[in-house]
C-alpha positions in Angstrom: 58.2 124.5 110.6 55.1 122.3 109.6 54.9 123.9 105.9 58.6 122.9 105.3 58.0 119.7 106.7 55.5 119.2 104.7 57.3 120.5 101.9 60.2 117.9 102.7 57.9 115.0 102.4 56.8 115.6 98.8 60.2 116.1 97.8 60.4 112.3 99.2 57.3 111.2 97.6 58.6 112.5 94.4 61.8 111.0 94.3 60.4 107.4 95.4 58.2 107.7 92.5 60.8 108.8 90.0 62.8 105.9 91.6 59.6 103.0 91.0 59.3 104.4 87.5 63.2 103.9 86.0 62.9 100.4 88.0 59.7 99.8 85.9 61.7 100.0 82.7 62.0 103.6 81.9 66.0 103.4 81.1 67.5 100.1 79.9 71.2 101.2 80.0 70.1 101.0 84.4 68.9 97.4 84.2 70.8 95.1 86.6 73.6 93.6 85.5 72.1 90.1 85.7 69.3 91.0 83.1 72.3 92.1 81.0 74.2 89.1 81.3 70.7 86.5 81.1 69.7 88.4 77.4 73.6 87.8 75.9 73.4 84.6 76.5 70.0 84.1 76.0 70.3 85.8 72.2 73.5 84.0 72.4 75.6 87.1 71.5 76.9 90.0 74.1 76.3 93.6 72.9 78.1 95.3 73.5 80.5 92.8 73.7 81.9 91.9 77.1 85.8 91.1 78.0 87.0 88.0 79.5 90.8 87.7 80.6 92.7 84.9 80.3 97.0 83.5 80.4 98.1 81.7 77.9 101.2 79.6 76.7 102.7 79.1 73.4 105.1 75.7 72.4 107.0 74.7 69.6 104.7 72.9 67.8 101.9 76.0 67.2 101.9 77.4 63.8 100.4 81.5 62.8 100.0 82.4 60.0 99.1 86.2 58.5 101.0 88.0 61.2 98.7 86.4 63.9 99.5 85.5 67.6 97.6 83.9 70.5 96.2 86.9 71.3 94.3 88.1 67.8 93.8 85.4 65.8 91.0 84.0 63.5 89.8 82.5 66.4 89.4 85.5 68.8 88.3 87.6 66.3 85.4 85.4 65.7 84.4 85.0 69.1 84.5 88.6 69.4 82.7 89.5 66.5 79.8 86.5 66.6 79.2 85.9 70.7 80.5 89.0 71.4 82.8 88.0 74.2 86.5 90.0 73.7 89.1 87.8 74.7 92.2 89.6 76.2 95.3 87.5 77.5 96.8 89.3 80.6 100.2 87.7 79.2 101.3 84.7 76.9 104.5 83.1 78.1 106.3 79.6 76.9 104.7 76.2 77.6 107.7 75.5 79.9 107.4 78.8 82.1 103.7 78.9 82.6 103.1 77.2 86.1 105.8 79.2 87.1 104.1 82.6 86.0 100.8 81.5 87.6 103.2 80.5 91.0 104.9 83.7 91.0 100.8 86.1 90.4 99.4 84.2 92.7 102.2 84.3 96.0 102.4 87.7 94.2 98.1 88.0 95.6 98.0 89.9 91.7 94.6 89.4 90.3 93.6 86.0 88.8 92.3 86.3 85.2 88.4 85.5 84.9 89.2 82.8 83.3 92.0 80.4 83.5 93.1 76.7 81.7 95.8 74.4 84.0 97.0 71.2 83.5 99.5 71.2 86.6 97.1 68.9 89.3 98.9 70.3 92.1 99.0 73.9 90.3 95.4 73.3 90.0 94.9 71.9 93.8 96.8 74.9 94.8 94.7 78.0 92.9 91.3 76.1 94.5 92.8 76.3 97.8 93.5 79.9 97.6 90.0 80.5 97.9 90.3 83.2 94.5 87.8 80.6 92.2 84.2 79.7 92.2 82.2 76.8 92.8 80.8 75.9 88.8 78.0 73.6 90.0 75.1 75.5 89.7 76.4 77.3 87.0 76.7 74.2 85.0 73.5 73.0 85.7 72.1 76.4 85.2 74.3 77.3 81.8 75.4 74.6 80.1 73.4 73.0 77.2 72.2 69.8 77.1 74.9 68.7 74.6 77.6 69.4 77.0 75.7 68.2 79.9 75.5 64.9 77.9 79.2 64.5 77.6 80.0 65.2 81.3 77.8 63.2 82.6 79.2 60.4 80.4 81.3 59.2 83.6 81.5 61.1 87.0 85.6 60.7 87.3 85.7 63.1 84.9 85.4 65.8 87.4 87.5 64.0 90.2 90.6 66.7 89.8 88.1 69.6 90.4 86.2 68.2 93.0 86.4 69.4 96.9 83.8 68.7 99.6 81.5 67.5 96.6 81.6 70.6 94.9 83.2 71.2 91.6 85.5 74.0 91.2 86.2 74.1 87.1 85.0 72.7 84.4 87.3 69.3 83.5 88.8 69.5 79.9 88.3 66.3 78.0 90.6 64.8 75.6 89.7 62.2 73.0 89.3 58.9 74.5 92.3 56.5 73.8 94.4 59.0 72.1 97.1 58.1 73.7 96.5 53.7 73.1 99.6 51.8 72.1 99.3 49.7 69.0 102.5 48.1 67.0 103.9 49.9 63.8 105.4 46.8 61.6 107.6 47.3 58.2 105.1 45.1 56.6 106.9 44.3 53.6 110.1 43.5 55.7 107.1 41.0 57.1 106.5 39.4 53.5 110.6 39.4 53.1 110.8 37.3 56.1 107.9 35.5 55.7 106.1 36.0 58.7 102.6 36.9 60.1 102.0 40.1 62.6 103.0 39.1 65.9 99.8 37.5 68.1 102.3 37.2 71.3 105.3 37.8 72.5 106.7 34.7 71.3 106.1 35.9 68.0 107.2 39.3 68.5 110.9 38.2 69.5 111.0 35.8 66.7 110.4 38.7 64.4 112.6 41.3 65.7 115.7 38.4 65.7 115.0 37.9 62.2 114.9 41.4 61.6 118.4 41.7 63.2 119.5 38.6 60.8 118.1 40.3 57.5 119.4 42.4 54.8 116.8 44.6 53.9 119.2 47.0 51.6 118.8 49.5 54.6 121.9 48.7 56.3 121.9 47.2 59.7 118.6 46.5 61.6 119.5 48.4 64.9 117.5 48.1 67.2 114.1 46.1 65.8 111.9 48.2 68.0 111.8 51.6 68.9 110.7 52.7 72.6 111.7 55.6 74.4 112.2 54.9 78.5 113.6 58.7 79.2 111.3 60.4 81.0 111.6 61.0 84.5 108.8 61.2 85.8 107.1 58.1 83.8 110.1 56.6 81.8 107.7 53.2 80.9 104.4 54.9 79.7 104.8 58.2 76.9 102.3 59.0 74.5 104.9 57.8 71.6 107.6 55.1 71.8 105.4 53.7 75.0 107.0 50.9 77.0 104.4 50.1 79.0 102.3 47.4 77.4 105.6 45.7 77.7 104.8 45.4 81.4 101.1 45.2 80.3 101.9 41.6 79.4 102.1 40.8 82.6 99.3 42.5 83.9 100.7 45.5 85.5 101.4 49.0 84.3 104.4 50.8 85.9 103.5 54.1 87.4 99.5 53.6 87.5 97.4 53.3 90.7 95.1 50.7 90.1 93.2 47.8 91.8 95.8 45.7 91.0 94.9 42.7 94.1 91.8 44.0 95.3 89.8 47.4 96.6 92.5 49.1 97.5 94.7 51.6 94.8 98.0 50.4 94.8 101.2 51.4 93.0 101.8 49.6 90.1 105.5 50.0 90.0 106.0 47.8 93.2 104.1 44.8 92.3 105.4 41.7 91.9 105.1 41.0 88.2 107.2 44.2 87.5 110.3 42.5 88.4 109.5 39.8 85.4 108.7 42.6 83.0 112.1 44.0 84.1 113.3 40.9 83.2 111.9 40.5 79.9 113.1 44.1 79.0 116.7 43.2 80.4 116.5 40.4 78.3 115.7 42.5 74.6 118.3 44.9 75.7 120.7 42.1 76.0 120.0 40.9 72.4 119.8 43.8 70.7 116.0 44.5 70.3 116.2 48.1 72.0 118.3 50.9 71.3 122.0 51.0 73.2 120.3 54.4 74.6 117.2 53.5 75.3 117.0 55.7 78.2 118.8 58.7 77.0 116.2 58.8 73.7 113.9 61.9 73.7 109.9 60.8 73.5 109.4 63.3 70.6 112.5 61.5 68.4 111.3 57.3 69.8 110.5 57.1 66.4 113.6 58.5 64.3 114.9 55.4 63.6 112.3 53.9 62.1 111.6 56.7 59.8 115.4 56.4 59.0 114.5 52.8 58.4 116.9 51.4 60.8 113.9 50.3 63.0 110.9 47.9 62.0 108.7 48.3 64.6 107.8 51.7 66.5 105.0 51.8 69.1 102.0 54.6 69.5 98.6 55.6 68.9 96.2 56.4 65.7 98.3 59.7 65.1 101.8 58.0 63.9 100.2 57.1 60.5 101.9 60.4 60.1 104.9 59.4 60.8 104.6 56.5 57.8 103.3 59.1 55.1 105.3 61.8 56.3 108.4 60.9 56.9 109.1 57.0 56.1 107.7 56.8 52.9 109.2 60.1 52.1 112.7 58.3 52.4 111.0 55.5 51.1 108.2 55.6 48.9 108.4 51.8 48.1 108.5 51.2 52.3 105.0 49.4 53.6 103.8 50.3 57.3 100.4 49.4 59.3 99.6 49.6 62.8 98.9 46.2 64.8 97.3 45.3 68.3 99.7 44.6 70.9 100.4 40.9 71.6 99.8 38.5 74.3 102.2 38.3 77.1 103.1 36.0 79.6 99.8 36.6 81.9 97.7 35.1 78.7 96.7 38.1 76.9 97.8 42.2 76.0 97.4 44.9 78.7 98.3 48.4 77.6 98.0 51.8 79.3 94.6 53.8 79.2 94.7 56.7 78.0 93.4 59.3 80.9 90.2 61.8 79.5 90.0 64.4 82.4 93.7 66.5 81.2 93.5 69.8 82.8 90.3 72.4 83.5 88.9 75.6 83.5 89.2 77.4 86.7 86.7 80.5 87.4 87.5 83.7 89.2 85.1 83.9 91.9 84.3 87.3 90.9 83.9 86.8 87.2 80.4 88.4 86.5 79.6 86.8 83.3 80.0 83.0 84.1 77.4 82.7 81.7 79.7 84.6 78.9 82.1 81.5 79.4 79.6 78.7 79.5 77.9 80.5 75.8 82.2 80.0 74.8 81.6 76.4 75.5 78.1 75.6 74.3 79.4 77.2 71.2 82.6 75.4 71.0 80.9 72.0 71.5 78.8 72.8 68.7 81.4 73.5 67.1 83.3 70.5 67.5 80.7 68.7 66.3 78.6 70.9 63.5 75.2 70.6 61.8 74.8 69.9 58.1 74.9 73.4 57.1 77.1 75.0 59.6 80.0 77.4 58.6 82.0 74.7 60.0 81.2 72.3 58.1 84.5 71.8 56.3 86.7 72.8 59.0 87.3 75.9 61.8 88.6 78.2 59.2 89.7 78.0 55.4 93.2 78.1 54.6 94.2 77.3 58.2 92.6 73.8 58.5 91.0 73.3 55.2 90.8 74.4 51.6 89.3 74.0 48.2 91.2 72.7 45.8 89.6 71.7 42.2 85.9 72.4 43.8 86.6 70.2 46.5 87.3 70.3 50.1 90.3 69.1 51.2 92.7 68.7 55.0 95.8 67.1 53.2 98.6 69.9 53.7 100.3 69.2 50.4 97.1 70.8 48.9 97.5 74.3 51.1 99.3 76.7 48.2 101.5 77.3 51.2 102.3 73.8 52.2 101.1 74.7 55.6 98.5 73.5 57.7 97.3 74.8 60.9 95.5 73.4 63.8 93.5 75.7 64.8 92.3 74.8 67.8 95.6 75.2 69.5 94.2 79.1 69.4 91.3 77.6 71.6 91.2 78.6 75.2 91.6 75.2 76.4 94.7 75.0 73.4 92.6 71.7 72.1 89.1 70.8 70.2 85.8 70.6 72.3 84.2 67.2 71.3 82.4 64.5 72.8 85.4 62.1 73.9 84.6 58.8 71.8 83.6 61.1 68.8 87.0 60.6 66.5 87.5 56.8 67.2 83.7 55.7 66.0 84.2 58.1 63.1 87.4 56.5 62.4 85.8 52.9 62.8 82.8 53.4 60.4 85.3 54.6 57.8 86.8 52.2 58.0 84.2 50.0 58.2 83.5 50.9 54.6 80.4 53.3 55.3 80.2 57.1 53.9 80.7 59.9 56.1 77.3 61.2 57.4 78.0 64.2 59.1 80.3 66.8 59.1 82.3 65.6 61.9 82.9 62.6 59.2 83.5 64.5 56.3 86.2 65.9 58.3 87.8 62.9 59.0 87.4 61.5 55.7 89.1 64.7 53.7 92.1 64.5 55.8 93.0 61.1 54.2 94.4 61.4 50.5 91.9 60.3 48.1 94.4 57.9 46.6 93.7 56.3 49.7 90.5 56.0 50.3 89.5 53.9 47.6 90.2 50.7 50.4 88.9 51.7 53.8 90.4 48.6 55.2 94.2 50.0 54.4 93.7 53.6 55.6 96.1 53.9 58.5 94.2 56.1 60.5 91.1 54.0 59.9 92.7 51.0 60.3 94.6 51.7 63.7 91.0 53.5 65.1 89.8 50.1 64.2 92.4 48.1 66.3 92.8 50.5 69.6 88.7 49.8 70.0 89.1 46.2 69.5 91.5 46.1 72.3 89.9 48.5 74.8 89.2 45.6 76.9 92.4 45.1 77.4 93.9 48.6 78.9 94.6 49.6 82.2 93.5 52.5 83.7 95.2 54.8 85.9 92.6 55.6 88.9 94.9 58.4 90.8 93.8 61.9 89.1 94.3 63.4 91.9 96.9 66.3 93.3 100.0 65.1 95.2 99.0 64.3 98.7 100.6 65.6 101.6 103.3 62.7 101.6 103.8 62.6 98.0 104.8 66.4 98.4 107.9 65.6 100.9 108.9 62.1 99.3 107.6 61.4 95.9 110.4 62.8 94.0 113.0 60.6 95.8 111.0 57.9 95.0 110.8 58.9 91.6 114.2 59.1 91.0 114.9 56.1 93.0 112.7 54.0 91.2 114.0 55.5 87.6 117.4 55.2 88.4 116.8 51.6 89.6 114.9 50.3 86.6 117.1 51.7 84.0 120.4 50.3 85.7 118.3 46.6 85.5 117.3 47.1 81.8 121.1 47.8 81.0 122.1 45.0 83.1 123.9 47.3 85.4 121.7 45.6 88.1 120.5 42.2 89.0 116.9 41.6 88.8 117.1 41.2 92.3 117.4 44.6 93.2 113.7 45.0 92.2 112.8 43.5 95.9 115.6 45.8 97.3 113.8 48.3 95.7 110.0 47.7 96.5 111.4 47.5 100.2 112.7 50.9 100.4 110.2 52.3 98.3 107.9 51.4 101.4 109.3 52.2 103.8 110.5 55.9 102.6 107.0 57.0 102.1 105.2 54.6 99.7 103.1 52.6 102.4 101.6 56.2 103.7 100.9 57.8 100.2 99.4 54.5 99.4 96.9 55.3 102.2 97.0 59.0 101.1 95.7 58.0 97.4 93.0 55.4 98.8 91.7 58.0 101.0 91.4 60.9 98.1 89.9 58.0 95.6 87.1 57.7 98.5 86.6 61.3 98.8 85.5 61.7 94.8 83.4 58.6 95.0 85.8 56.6 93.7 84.9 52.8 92.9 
């Protein structure tokens, strides 16, 4: 019995040792998965490559080309083949079903993706609070480069919709900062036919839309001077193109927006008191003529149709319509003259126009995603990316023939110089479906351009390319350049919206009756369906159906992120 004992115990010994030496490095396919994962992103490549899962959503406005989809694309395969990280999209589903799809896998308990991009804030409230998606913080401070730690730490409301009991549960997508900032499109030569300077207030701005009414241009009829869009339901008075709001901006107040509008406390813009004279103002332009007859039934997307038909003289949005004046207006009118303009003065003494918001959406993690590192080596990269060294393979675009080409031995982004006419953005392949750059990156580019200086890095090479060389020969006339130039000079001047937050518990019950009360209301006083007087009828009702409790709702989540 002793001998087999004996026997038993160096059996034991043997296999501890065998054990101590395979730990000690003897095979590397057995190293812990945590050394695996450190050395890809150390090396900055996975091999063998890794697979992260993802959902994705495709709209109208994405273009493939080569038989490609969301799912393999120059961009995957890239990522695949160079960081070694295989993306693989559970499913792909229209822009309009895709919060749905998410609803229905998670009431469904179906397992999350590893890695998933929402824009929904109470879609995104919702998937934190299931408990299925993992606090980033550490791995942001232990994974992220110094680049990208830079550009977050630019402004800490950047992380308020992620944030929960001070910990930050995704990674905030950033857009680029006052994309969305209202400036004035003018006919300028309809201007000169008038004799008359660019508006400086409002004054000046209904002087020139009467005499556009008054004028024959050889267009036909001027109808209406200015094109706005006040459709949506949701936010009729402040769209990304044919925006109403700096309309109300005039008078200090921006409908919709939570803001310290009298004080420390977030309050609802749309129930202040100098609404009810912007109302009145707008009432007063529909009366004459200035806006559309359907002014509420116009689609954001088409705000602008009538000024490309040349029926309209003035149409409102940011730095991208200089499009919309190459493109389409001087393609029915090559003669026809168009720049961009800061908004005028209003009553309150000077402009106020909405702010564009830079936290749009983020990246949520599944808590048991084992290579959060594999995602924050995506982003590093990406950031790079968006912003390359002299040098870089990405130095004249993301790929060529998609975003760029070479055209007599030079580079070029104009899509009439693609052999197929086409052009495509290829960062709409992305996993965030937009480019990873610093937020105040484009404008400054834009400004120095325009400012007359030579593009000094690739980022500004970029930019300078995508202008037709006809053009650049006066930096001062660029659109592009010109309007970058204008929405910085009046960044003093916007209002922010502070509320980033998901709906709060009141807003869940009542918000959408006082949504449509408040739409319904305001587009029967801009018609003149309604006195101006039902504005306080309004505001009254407004409180007491919800709106003094949500207000204390939205102050108390604004506190929770640190709000100030």
């Amino acid at each position: 019995m002793r001998k087999k004992m004996m026997m038993l115990s160096a059996i034991l010994l043997v296999i501890a040792l065998m054990g101590t030496a395979c730990s000690s490095g003897g095979d590397k396919g057995q190293s812990p998965e945590s050394d695996v994962e450190s050395k890809g992103f150390t090396n900055g490549k996975f091999d063998p490559p890794i697979t992260l899962t993802t959902v994705g959503s495709v709209g109208s406005n994405y273009v493939f080309k080569n038989g490609e989809t969301l799912e393999n694309n120059v961009h995957t395969k890239w990522v695949k083949d160079n960081l070694g990280i295989d993306i693989k999209y559970n499913w792909v589903t229209s822009g309009d079903q895709f919060a749905t799809k998410v609803r229905l896998d998670l009431s469904a308990n179906n397992k999350m993706p590893d890695v998933i991009h929402i824009y929904d804030p109470q879609l995104m409230s919702d998937l934190i609070e299931s408990g299925k998606f993992m606090d980033i913080s550490s791995a942001f401070d232990k994974y992220a480069s110094p680049k990208v730690k830079q550009i977050y730490n630019q402004d800490p409301m950047y992380w308020a919709q992620v944030t929960k009991d001070g910990k930050h549960y995704g990674l905030p997508t950033l857009s680029r900062a006052q994309q969305n900032d209202t400036l004035l499109w003018i006919r300028t030569d309809w201007l000169k036919k008038m004799n008359m300077e660019p508006p400086k207030t409002f004054d000046d701005l209904e002087k020139i839309m009467d005499g556009m009414k008054k004028t024959d241009f050889g267009t036909g009829p001027v109808n209406p001077p200015l094109a706005i869009s006040i459709k949506d339901a949701n936010m009729p008075f402040v769209q990304w193109r044919g925006d109403a709001s700096w309309i109300f901006g005039g008078y200090g107040i921006i409908p919709h927006y939570w803001n310290k509008w009298n004080g420390d406390k977030l309050e609802y813009g749309s129930v202040q008191p100098q609404m009810k004279q912007a109302l009145a103002k707008m009432q007063d332009w529909y009366k004459k003529g200035y806006l559309s007859a359907d002014v509420g039934l116009i689609d954001v997307g088409k705000s602008d149709d009538t000024f490309r038909n040349q029926k309209s003289g003035i149409m409102t949005g940011p730095t991208f319509q200089a499009s919309v004046v190459r493109s389409a207006l001087n393609k029915n009118n090559p003669n026809a003259e168009a720049a961009p303009f800061p908004i005028p003065a209003g009553p309150s003494g000077k402009p106020g126009l909405r702010n564009t918001t830079v936290p749009g959406g983020a990246f949520l993690i599944n808590k048991d995603f084992k290579h959060v590192d594999a995602f924050f080596l995506y982003i590093n990269k990406m950031y790079e990316i968006g912003d390359p060294p002299k040098g870089s393979e990405f130095e004249n675009g993301y790929a060529e023939g998609y975003d760029y080409v070479i055209k007599d031995g030079k580079v070029s982004s104009v899509e009439a110089d693609f052999p197929d006419k086409q052009k495509v953005n290829v960062a709409s392949y992305f996993l965030s479906g937009q480019p990873f750059v610093d937020p105040e990156l484009e404008l400054n580019s834009y400004v120095k351009l325009y400012n007359g200086e030579k593009p000094s890095t690739p980022f500004e090479t970029r930019m300078y390319n995508a202008v037709p060389e006809s053009e650049r020969k006066d930096p001062k006339n660029v659109l592009e350049w010109k309007a970058a130039y204008y929405t910085l000079q009046q960044k003093d001047n916007t209002l922010a919206n502070l509320f980033l937050g998901p709906p709060t518990p009141t807003m869940k019950s009542k918000w959408e009756a006082l949504v449509k009360m408040e739409s319904e209301t305001f587009l029967k006083i801009v018609y003149g369906k309604a006195s101006i007087d039902e504005f306080d009828t309004f505001v009254d009702k407004w409180k007491k159906m919800g709106g003094d409790q949500i207000t204390e709702e939205v102050n108390d989540w604004y506190n929770s992120v640190g709000g100030k």
